[in-house]
N, C-alpha and C positions, 0 to 999 in steps of 0.2 A: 419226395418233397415234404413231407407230412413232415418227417424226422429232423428235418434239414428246417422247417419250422417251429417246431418245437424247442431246437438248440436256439434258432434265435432267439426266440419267444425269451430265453432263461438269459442272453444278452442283451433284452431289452432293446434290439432293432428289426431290421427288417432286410431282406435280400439286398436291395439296391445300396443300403448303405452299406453294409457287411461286403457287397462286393467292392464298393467302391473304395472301404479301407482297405481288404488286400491287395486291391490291384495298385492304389499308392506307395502302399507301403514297397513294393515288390520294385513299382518305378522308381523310389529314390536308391532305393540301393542300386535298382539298376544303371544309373544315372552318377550316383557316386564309383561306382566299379570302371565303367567307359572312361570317366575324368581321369581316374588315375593310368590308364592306358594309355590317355591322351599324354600324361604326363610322362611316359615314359617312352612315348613315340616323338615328346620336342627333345628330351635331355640325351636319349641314347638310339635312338633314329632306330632302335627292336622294339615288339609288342611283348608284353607276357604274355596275352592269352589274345591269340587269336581266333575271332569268331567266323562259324561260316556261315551260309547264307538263313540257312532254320531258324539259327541260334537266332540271329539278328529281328528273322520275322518277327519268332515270339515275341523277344523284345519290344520292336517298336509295335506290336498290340495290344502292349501291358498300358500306358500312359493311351492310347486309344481308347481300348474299351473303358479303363477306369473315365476317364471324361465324358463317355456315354453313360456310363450309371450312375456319373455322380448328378447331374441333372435332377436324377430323379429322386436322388437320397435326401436325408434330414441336413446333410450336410449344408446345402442351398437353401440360405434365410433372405436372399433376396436378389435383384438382378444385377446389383454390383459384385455381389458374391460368387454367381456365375461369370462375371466377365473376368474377374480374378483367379478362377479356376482354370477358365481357360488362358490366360497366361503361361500359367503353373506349366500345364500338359503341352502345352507349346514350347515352351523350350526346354522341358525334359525329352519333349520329340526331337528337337532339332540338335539336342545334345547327343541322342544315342545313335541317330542319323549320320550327325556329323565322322562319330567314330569309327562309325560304321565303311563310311566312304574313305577316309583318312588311313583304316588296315587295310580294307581291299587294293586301294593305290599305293602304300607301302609295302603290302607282299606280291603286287605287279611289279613293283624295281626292283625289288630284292630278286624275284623270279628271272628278271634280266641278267641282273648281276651274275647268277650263277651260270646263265646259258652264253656266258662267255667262255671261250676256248682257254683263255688263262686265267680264271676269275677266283685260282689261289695268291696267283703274285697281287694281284688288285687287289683283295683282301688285306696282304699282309705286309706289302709295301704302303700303300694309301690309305689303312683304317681311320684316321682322321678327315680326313678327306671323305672319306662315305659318311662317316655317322654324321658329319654337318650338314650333306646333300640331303640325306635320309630326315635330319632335324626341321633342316629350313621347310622343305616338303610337308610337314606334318604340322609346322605352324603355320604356312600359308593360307591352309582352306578357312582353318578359324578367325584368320584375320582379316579375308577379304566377306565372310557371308557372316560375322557376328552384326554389325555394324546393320544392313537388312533387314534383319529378322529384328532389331529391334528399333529401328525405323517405323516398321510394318506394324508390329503392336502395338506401341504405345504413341504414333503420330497418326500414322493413316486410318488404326483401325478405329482412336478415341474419336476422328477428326468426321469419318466415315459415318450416317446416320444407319444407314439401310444395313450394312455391316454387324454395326453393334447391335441394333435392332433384331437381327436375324440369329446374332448367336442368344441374347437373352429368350426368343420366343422357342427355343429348343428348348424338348423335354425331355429329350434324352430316351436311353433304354429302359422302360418299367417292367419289371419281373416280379410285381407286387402281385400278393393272392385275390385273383379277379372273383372269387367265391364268396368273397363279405358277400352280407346282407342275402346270401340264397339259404333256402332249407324252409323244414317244417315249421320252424318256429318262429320264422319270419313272419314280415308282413307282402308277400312280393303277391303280383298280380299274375295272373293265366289271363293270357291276349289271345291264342289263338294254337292252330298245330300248322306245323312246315309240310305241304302236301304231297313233298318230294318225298324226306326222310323221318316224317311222322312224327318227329321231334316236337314239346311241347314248348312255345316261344313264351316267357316268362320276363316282367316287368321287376329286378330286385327291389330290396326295399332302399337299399339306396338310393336309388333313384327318383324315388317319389320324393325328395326335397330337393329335385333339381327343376328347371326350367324344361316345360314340353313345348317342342312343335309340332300339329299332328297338319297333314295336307291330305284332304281327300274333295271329291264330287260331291254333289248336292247326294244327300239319299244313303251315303258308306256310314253313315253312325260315327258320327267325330265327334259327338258330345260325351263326355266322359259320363252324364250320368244315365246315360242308355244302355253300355255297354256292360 
């Protein structure tokens, strides 16, 4: 990780962000590549590129995690900025999903098609007739669940207090270096040793310009200038 920080160090970010633009980036392509499938599963009722169930995982964990790290990147300057993200990765989700279910259900018919006992004369008598079945199929899904999804987002969930509430109080995944402020040349404090694992419990110096709560009995030394 050292190495892996230092390259960023010379890009001038930090993990969370760094991840959060690859895994965008990776999403939109991914996301334009599904479209154009889609697009050739309403015009010619065949996929080019059939995905199987891995491919798809990965897939829909690229627009996942990238919305888990972006929480915590430089990217989020405020909580309308997170609600707006989370749009973004919502229906680049529901777009690669969508795809997702729309090939599997098309190479289910097609799988029928073939385990017909005559399914060359079908073929070669009725080719019109299937690629419109195979078309209408494939524009179905997107025209009955587009219309939902964006109900949901932009009525229910603006309209929704505890909702919206809930997604700005997310911080998402932090992969930042929790090591600031330790070391010799700090100012950090020695509180005590772990009597399990003899480990030395240390107060960084970060933290001295945060807020303390300390809870003890009369008599355990809670006065910071005893200790």
């Amino acid at each position: 990780m050292k190495y892996i920080d230092k390259f960023l160090k010379l890009l001038k970010t930090d993990r969370n962000t760094f991840l959060t633009y690859i895994l965008t980036l990776i999403t939109i392509y991914l996301v334009i590549d599904r479209l154009v499938e889609l697009l050739f599963l309403c015009f010619t009722g065949i996929s080019l590129s059939y995905w199987g169930p891995i491919k798809y995982t990965l897939a829909l964990a690229c627009p996942v995690f990238a919305f888990c790290f972006s929480f915590s990147s430089k990217f989020i300057k405020s909580s309308q900025t997170k609600l707006s993200f989370f749009y973004v990765y919502c229906i680049a989700l529901y777009i690669i999903a969508l795809s997702m279910f729309v090939q599997f259900g098309n190479k289910l018919f097609w799988l029928i098609v073939f385990s017909a006992p005559n399914y060359v004369e079908i073929l070669t008598e009725f080719p019109d007739l299937l690629q419109r079945a195979f078309s209408a199929l494939a524009l179905y899904l997107p025209l009955v669940t587009f219309y939902p999804l964006f109900r949901w987002l932009f009525m229910k969930l603006n309209d929704t207090k505890d909702i919206r509430d809930s997604i700005m109080d997310y911080g998402g995944i932090d992969l930042s270096d929790k090591s600031e402020g330790w070391g010799p040349y700090t100012c950090e404090i020695k509180l005590c040793k772990d009597k399990d694992t003899g480990k030395t419990i240390k107060t960084p110096e970060v933290r001295r310009f945060e807020s303390t709560f300390i809870c003890g009995v009369s008599g355990s030394r809670k006065n910071y200038n005893d200790v």
